[in-house]
N, CA, C and O atoms as a CHARMM CRD file, in Angstrom:
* protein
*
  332
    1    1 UNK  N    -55.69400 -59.69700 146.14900 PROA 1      0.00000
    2    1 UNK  CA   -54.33500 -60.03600 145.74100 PROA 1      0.00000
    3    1 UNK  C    -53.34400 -59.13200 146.46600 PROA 1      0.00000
    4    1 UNK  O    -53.54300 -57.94100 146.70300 PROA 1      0.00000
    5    2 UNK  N    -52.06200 -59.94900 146.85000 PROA 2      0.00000
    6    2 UNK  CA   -50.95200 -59.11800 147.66100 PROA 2      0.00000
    7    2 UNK  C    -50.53900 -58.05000 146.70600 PROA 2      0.00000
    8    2 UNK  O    -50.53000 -58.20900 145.48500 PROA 2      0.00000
    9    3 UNK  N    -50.12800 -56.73000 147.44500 PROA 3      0.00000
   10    3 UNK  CA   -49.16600 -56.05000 147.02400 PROA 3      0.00000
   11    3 UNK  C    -47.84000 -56.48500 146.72900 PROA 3      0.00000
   12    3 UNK  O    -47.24100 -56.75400 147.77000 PROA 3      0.00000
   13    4 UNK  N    -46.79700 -56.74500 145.15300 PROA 4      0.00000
   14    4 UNK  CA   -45.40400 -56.89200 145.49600 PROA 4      0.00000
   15    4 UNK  C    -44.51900 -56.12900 146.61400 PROA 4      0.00000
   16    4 UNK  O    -44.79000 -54.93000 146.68300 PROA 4      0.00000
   17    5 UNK  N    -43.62600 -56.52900 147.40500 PROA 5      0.00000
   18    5 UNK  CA   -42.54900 -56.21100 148.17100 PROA 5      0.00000
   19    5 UNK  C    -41.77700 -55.37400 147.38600 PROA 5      0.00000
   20    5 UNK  O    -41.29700 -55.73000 146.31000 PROA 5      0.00000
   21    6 UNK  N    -41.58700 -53.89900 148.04300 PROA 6      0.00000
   22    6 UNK  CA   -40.60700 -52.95000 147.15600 PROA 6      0.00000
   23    6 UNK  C    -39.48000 -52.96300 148.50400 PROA 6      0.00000
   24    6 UNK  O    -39.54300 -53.19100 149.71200 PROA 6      0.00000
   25    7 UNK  N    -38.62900 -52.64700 147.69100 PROA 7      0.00000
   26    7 UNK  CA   -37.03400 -52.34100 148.89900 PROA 7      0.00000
   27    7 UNK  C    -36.87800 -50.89400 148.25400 PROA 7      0.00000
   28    7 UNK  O    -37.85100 -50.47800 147.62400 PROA 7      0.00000
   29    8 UNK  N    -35.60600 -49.98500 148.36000 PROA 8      0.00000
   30    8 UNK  CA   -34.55400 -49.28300 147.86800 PROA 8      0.00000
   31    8 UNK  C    -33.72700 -49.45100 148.76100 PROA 8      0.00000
   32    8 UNK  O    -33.74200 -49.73800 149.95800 PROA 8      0.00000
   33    9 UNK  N    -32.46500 -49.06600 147.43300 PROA 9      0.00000
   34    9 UNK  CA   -30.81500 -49.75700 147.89500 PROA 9      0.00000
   35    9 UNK  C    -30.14200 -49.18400 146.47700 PROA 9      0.00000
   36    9 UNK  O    -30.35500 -48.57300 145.43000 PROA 9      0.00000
   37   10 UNK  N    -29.14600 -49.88600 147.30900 PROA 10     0.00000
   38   10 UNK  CA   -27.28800 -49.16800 146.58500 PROA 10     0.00000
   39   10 UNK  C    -27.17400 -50.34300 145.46500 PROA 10     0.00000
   40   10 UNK  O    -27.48900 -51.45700 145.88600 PROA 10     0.00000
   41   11 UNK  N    -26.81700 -50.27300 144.25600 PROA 11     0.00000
   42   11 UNK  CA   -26.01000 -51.19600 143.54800 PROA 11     0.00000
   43   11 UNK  C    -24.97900 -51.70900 144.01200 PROA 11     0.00000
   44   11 UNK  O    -24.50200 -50.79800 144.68900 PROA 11     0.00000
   45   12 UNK  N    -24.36900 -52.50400 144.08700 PROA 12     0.00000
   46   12 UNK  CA   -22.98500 -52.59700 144.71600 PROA 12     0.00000
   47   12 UNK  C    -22.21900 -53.16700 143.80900 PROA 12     0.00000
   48   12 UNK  O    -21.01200 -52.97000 143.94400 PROA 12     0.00000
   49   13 UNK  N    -22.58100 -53.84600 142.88400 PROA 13     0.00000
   50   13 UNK  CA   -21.97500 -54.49100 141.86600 PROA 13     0.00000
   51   13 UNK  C    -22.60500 -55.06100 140.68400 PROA 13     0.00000
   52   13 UNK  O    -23.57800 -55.81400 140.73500 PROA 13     0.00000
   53   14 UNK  N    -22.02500 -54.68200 139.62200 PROA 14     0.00000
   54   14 UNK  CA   -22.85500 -54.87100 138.03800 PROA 14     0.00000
   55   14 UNK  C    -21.87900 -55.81200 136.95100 PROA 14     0.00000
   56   14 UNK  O    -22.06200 -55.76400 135.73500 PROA 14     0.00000
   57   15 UNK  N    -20.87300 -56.62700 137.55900 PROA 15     0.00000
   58   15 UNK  CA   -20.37100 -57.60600 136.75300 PROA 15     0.00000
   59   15 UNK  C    -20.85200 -58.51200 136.03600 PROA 15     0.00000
   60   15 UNK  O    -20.32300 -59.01900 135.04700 PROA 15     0.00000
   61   16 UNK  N    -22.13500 -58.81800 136.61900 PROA 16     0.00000
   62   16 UNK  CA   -23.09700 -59.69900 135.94100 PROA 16     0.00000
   63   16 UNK  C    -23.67000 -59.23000 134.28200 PROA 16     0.00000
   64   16 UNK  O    -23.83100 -58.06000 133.93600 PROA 16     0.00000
   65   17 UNK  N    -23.84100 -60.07000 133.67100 PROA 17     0.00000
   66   17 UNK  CA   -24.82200 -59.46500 132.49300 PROA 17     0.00000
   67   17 UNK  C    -26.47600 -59.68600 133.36300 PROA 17     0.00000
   68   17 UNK  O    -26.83300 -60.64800 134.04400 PROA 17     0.00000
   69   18 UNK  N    -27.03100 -58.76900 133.12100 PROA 18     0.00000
   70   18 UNK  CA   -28.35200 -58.49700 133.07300 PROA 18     0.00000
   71   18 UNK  C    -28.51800 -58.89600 134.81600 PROA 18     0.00000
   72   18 UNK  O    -29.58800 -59.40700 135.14800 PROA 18     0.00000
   73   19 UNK  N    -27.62800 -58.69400 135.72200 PROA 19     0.00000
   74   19 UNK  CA   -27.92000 -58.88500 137.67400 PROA 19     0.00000
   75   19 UNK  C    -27.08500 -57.78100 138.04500 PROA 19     0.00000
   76   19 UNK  O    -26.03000 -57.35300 137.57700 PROA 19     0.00000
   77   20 UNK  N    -27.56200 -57.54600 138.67100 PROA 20     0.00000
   78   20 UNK  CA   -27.29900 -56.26500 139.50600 PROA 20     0.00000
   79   20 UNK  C    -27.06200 -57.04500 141.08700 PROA 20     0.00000
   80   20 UNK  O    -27.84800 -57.98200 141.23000 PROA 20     0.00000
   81   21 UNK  N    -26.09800 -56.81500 142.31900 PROA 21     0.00000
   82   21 UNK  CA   -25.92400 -56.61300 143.54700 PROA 21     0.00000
   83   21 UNK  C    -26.49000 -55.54800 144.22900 PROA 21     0.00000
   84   21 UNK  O    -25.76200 -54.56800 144.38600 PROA 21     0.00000
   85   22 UNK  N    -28.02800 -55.49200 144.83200 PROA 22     0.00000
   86   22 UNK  CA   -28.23800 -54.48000 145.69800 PROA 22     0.00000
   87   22 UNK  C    -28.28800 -54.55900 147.26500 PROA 22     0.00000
   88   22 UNK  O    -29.05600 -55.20200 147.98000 PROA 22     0.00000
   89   23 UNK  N    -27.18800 -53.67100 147.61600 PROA 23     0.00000
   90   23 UNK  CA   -27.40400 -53.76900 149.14100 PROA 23     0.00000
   91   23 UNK  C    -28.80500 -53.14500 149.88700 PROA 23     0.00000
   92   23 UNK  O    -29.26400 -52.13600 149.35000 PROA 23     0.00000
   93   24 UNK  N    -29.22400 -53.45300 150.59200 PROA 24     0.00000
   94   24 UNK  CA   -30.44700 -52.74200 151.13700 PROA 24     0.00000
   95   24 UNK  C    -29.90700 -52.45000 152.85200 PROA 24     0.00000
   96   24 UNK  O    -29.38200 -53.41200 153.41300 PROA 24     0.00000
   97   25 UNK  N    -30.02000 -51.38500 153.48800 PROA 25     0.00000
   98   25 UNK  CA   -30.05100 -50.84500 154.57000 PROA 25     0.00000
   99   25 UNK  C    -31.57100 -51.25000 155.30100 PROA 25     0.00000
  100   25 UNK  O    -32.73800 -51.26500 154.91100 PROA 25     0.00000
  101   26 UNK  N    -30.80100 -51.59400 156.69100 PROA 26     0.00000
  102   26 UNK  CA   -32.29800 -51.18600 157.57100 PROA 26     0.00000
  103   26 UNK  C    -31.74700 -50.60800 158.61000 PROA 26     0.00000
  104   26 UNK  O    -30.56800 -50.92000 158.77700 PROA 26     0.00000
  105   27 UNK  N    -32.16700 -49.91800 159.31900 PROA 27     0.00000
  106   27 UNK  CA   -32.16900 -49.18800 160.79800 PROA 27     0.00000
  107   27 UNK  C    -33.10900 -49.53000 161.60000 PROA 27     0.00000
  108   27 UNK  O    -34.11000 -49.98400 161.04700 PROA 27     0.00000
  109   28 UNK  N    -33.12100 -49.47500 162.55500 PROA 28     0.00000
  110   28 UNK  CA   -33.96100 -49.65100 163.76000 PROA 28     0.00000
  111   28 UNK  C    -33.12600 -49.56500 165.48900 PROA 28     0.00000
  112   28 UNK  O    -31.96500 -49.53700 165.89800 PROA 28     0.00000
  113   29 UNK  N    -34.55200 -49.54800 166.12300 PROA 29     0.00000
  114   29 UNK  CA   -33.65500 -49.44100 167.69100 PROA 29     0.00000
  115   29 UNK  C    -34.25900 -51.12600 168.00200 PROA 29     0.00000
  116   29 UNK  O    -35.20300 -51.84400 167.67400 PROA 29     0.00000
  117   30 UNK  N    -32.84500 -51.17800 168.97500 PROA 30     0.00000
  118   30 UNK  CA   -33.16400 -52.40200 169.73700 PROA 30     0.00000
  119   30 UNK  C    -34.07700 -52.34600 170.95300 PROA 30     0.00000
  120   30 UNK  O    -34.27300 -51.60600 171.91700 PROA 30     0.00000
  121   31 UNK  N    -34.52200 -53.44100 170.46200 PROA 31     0.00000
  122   31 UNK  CA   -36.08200 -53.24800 171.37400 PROA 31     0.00000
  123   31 UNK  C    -35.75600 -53.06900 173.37400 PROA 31     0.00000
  124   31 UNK  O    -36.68600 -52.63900 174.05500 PROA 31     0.00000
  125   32 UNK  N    -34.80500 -53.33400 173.85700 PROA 32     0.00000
  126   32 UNK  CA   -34.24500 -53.58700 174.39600 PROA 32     0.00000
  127   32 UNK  C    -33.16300 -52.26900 175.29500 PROA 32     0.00000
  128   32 UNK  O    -33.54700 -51.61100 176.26200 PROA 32     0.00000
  129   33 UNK  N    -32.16500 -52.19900 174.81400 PROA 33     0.00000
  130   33 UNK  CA   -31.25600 -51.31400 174.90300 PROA 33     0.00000
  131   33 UNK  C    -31.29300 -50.20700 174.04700 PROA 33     0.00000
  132   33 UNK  O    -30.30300 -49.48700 173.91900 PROA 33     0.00000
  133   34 UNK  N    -32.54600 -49.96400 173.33300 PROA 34     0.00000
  134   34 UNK  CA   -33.04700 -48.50700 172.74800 PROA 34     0.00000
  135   34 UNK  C    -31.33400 -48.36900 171.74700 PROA 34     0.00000
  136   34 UNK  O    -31.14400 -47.22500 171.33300 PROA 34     0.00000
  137   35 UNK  N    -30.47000 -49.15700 171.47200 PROA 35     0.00000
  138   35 UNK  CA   -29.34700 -48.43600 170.75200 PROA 35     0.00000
  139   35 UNK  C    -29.75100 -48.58000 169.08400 PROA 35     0.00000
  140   35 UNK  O    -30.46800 -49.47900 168.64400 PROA 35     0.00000
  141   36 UNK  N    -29.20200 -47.62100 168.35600 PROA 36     0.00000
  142   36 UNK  CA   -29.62900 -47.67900 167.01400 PROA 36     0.00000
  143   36 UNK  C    -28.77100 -48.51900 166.03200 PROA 36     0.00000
  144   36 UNK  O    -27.60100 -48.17500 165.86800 PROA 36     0.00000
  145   37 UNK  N    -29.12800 -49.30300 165.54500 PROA 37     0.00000
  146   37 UNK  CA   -28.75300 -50.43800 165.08000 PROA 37     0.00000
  147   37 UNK  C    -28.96600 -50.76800 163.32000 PROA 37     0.00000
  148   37 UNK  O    -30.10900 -50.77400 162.86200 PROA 37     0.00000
  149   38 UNK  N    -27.87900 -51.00500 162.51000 PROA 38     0.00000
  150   38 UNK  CA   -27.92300 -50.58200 161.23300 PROA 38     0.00000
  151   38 UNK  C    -27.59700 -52.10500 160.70800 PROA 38     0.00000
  152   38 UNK  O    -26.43000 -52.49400 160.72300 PROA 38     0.00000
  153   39 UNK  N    -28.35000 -52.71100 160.37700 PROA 39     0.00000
  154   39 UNK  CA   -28.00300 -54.11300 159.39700 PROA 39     0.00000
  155   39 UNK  C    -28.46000 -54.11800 157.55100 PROA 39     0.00000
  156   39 UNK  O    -29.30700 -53.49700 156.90900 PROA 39     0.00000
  157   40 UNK  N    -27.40600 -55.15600 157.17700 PROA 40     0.00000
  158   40 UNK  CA   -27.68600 -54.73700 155.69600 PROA 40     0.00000
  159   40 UNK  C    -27.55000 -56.12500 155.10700 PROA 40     0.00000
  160   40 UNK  O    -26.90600 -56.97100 155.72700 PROA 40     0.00000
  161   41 UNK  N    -28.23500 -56.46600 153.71200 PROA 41     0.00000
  162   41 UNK  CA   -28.64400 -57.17100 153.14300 PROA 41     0.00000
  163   41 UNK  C    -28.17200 -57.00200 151.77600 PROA 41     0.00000
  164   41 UNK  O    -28.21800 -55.89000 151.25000 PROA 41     0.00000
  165   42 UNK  N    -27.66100 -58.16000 151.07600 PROA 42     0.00000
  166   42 UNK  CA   -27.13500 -58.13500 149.51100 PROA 42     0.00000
  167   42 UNK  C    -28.07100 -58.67900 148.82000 PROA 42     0.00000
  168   42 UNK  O    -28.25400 -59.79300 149.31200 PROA 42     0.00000
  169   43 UNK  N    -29.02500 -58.45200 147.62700 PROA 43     0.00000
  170   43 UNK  CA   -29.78300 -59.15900 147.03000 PROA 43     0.00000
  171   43 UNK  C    -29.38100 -58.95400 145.43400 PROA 43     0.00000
  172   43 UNK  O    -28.97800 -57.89800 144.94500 PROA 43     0.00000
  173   44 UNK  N    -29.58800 -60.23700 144.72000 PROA 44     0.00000
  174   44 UNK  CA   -29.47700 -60.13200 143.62100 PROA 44     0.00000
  175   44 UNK  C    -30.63300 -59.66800 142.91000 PROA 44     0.00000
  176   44 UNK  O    -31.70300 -60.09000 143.34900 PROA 44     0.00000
  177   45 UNK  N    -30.68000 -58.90100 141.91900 PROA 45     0.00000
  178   45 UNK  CA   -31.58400 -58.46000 141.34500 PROA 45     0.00000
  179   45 UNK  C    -31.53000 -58.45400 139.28600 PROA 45     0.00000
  180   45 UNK  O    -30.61700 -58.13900 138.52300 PROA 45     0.00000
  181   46 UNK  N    -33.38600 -59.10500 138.93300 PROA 46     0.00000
  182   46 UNK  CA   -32.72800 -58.71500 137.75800 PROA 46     0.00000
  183   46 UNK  C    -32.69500 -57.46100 136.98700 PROA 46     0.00000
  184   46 UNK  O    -33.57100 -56.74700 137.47600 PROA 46     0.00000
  185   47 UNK  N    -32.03700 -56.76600 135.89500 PROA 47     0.00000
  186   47 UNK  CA   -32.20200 -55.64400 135.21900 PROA 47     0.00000
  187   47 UNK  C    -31.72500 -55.96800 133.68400 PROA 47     0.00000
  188   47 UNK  O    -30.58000 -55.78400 133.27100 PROA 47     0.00000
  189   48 UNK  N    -32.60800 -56.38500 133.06500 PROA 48     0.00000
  190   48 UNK  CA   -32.61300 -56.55500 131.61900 PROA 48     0.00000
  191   48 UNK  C    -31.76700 -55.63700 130.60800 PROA 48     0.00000
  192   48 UNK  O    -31.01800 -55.89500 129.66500 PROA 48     0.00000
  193   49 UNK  N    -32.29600 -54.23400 131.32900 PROA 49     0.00000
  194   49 UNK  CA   -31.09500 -53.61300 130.00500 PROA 49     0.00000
  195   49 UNK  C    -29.89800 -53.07900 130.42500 PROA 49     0.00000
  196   49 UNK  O    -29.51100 -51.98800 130.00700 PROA 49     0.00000
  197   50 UNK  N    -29.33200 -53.68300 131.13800 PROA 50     0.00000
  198   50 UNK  CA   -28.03100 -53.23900 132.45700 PROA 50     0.00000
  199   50 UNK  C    -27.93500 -51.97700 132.28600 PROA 50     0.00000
  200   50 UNK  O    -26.92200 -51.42700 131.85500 PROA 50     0.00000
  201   51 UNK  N    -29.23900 -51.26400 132.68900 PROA 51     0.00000
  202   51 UNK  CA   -29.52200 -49.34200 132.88300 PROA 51     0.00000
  203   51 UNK  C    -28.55300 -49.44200 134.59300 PROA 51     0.00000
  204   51 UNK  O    -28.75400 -48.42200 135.25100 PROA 51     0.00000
  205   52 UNK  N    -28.17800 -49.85300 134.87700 PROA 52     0.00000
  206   52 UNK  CA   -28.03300 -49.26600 136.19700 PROA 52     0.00000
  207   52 UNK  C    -26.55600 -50.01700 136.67100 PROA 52     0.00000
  208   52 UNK  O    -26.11800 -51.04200 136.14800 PROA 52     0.00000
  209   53 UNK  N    -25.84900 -49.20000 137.87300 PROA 53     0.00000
  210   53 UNK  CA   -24.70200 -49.20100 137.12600 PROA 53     0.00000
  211   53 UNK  C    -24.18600 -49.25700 138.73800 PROA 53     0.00000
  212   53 UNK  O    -25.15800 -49.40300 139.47900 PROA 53     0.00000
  213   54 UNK  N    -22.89000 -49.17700 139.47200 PROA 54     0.00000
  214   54 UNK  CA   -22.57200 -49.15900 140.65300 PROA 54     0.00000
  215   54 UNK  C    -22.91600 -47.47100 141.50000 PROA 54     0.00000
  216   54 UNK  O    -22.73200 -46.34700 141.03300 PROA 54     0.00000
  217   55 UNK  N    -23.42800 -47.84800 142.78400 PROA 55     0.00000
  218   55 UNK  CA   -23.72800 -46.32500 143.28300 PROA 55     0.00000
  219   55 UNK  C    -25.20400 -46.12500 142.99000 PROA 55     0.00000
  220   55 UNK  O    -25.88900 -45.45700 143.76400 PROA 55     0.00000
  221   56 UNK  N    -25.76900 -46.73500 141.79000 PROA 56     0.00000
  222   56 UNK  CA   -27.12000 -46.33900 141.77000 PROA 56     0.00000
  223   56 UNK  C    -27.86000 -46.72500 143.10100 PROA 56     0.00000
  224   56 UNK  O    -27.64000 -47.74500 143.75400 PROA 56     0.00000
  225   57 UNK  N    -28.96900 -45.53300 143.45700 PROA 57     0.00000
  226   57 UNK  CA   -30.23400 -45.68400 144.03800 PROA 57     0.00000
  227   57 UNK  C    -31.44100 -46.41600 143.10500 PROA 57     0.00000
  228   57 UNK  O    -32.15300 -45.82700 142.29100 PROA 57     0.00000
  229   58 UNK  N    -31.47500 -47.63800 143.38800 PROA 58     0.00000
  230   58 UNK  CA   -32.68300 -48.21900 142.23900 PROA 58     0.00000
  231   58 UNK  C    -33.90500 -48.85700 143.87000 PROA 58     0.00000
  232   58 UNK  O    -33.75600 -49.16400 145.05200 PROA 58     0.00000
  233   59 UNK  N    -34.96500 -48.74700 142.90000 PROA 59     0.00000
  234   59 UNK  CA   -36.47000 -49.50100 143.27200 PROA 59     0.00000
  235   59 UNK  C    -36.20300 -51.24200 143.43700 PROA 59     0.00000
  236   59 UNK  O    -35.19900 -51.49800 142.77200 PROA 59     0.00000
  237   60 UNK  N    -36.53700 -52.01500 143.83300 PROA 60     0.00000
  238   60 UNK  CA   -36.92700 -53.67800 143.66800 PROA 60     0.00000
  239   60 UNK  C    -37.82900 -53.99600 143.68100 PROA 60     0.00000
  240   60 UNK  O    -38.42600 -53.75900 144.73100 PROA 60     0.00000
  241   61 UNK  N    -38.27000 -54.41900 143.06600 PROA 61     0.00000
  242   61 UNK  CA   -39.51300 -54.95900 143.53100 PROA 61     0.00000
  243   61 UNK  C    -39.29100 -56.99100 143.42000 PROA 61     0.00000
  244   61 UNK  O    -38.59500 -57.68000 142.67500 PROA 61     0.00000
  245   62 UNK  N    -40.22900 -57.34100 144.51100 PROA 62     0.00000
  246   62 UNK  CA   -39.87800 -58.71300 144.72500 PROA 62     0.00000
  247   62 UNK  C    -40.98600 -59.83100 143.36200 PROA 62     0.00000
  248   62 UNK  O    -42.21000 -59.72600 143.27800 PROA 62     0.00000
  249   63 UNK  N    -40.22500 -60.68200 142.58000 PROA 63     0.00000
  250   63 UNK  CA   -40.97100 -61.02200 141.52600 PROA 63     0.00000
  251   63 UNK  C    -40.58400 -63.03500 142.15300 PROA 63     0.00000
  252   63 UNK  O    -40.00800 -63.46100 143.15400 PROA 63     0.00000
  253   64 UNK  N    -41.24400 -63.74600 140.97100 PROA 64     0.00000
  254   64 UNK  CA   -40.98000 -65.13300 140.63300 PROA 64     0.00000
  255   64 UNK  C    -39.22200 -65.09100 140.37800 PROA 64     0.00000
  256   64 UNK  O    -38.44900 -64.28500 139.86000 PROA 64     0.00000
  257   65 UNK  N    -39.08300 -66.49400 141.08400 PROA 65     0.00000
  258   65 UNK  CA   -37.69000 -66.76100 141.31900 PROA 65     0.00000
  259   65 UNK  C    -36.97800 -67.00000 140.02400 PROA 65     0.00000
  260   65 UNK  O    -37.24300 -68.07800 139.49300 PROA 65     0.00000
  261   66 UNK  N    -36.09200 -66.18300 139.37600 PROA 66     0.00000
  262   66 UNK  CA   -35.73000 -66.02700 137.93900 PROA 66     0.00000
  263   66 UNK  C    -34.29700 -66.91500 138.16000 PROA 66     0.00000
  264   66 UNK  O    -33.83600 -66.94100 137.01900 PROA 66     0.00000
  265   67 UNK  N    -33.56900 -67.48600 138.83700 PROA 67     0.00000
  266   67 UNK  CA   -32.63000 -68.05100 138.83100 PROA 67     0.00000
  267   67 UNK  C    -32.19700 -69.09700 140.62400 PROA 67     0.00000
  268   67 UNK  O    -33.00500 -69.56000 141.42900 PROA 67     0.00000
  269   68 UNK  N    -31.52700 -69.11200 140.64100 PROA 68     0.00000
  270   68 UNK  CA   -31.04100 -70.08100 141.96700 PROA 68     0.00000
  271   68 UNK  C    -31.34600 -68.66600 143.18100 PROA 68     0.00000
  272   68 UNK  O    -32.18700 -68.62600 144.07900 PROA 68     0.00000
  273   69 UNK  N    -30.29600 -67.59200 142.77500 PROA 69     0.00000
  274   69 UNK  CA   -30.47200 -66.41000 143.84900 PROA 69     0.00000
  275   69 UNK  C    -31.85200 -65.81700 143.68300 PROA 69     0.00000
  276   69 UNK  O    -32.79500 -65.86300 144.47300 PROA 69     0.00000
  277   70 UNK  N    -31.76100 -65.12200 142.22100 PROA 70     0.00000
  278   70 UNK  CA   -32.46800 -64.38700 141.77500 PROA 70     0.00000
  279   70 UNK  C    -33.85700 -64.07400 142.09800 PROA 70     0.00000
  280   70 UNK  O    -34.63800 -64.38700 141.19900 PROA 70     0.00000
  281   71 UNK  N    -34.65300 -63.26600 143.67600 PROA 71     0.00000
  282   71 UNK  CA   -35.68500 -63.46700 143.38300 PROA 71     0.00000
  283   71 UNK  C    -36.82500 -61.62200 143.60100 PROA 71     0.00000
  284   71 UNK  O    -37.82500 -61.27900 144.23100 PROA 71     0.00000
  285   72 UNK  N    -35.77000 -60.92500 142.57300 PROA 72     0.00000
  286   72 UNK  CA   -36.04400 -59.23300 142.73100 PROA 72     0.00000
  287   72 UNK  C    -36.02300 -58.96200 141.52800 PROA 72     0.00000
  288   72 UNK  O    -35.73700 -59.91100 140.79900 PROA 72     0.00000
  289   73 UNK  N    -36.32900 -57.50100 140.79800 PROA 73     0.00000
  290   73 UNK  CA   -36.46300 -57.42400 139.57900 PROA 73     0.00000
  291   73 UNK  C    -36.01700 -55.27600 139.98600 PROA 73     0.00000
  292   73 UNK  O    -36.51400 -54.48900 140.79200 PROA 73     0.00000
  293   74 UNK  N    -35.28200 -55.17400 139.29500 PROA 74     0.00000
  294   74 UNK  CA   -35.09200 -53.29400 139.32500 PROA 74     0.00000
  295   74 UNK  C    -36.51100 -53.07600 138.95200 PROA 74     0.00000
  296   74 UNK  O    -37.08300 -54.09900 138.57600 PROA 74     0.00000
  297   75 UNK  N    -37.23500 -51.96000 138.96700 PROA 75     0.00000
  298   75 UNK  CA   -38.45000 -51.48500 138.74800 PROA 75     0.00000
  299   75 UNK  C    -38.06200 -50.11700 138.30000 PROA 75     0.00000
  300   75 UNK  O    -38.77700 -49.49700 137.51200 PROA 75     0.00000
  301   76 UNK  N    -36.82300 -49.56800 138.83300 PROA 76     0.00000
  302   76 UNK  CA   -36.89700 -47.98200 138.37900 PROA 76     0.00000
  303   76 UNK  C    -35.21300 -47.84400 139.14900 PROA 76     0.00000
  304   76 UNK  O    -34.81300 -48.54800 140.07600 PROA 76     0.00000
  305   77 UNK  N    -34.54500 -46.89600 138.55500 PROA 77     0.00000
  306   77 UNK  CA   -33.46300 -46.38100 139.35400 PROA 77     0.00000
  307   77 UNK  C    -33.78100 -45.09200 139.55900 PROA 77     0.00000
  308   77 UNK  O    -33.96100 -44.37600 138.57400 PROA 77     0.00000
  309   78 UNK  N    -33.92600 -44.48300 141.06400 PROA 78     0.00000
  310   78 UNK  CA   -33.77500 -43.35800 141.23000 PROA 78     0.00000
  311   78 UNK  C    -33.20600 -42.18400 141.14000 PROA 78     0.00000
  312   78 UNK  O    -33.73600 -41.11400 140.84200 PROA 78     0.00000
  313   79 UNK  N    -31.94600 -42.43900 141.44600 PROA 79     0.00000
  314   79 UNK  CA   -30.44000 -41.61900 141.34900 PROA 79     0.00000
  315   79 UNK  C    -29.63500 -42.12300 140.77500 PROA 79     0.00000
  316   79 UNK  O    -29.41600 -43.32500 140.92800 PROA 79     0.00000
  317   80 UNK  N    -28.88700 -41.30500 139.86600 PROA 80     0.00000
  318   80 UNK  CA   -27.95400 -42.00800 138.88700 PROA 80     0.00000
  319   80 UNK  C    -26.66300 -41.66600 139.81700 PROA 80     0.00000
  320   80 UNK  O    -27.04900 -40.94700 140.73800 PROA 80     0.00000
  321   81 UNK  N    -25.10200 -41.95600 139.91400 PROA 81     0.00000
  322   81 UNK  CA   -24.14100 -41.72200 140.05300 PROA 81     0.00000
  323   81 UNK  C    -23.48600 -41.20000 139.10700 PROA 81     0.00000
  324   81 UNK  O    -23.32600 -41.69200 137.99000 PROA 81     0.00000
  325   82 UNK  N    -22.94100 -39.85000 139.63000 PROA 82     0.00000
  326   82 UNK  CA   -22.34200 -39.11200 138.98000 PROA 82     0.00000
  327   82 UNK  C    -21.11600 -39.91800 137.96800 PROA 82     0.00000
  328   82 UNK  O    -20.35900 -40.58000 138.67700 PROA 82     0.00000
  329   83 UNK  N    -20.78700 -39.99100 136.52600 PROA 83     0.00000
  330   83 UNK  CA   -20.00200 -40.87100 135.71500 PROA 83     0.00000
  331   83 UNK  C    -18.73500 -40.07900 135.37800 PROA 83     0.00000
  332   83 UNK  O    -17.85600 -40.58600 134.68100 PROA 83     0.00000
């Protein structure tokens, strides 16, 4: 059996009841022109007890598609933002 898909990322937005907005960062060089290259990704995620808040560092892990977007679940927040 597969391992779930984990990310970490930024909250970016918690207007939702029980969804969270996490941006996820990637870096890499272009295979090519060796320049370092930073693209980013918004995923909705769910979080049941809206523990997590804008600024958080949270876990994802990738689950069954819980809504139209929805297909991540928080697993843990790492870093809280200072309140």
């Amino acid at each position: 059996m597969a391992e779930t898909k984990t990310r970490e990322g930024v909250v970016v937005s918690d207007k939702m009841t029980k969804t969270r907005v996490v941006m996820i960062e990637r870096v890499y060089r272009h295979p090519r022109y060796e320049r370092v290259i930073t693209r980013s990704r918004r995923l909705k995620a769910h979080d049941e007890t809206n523990a997590s808040k804008v600024g958080d560092r949270v876990l994802i892990e990738e689950t069954r598609p819980l809504s139209k977007d929805k297909r991540w679940r928080i697993r843990q927040v790492l870093t809280r933002v200072a309140s």
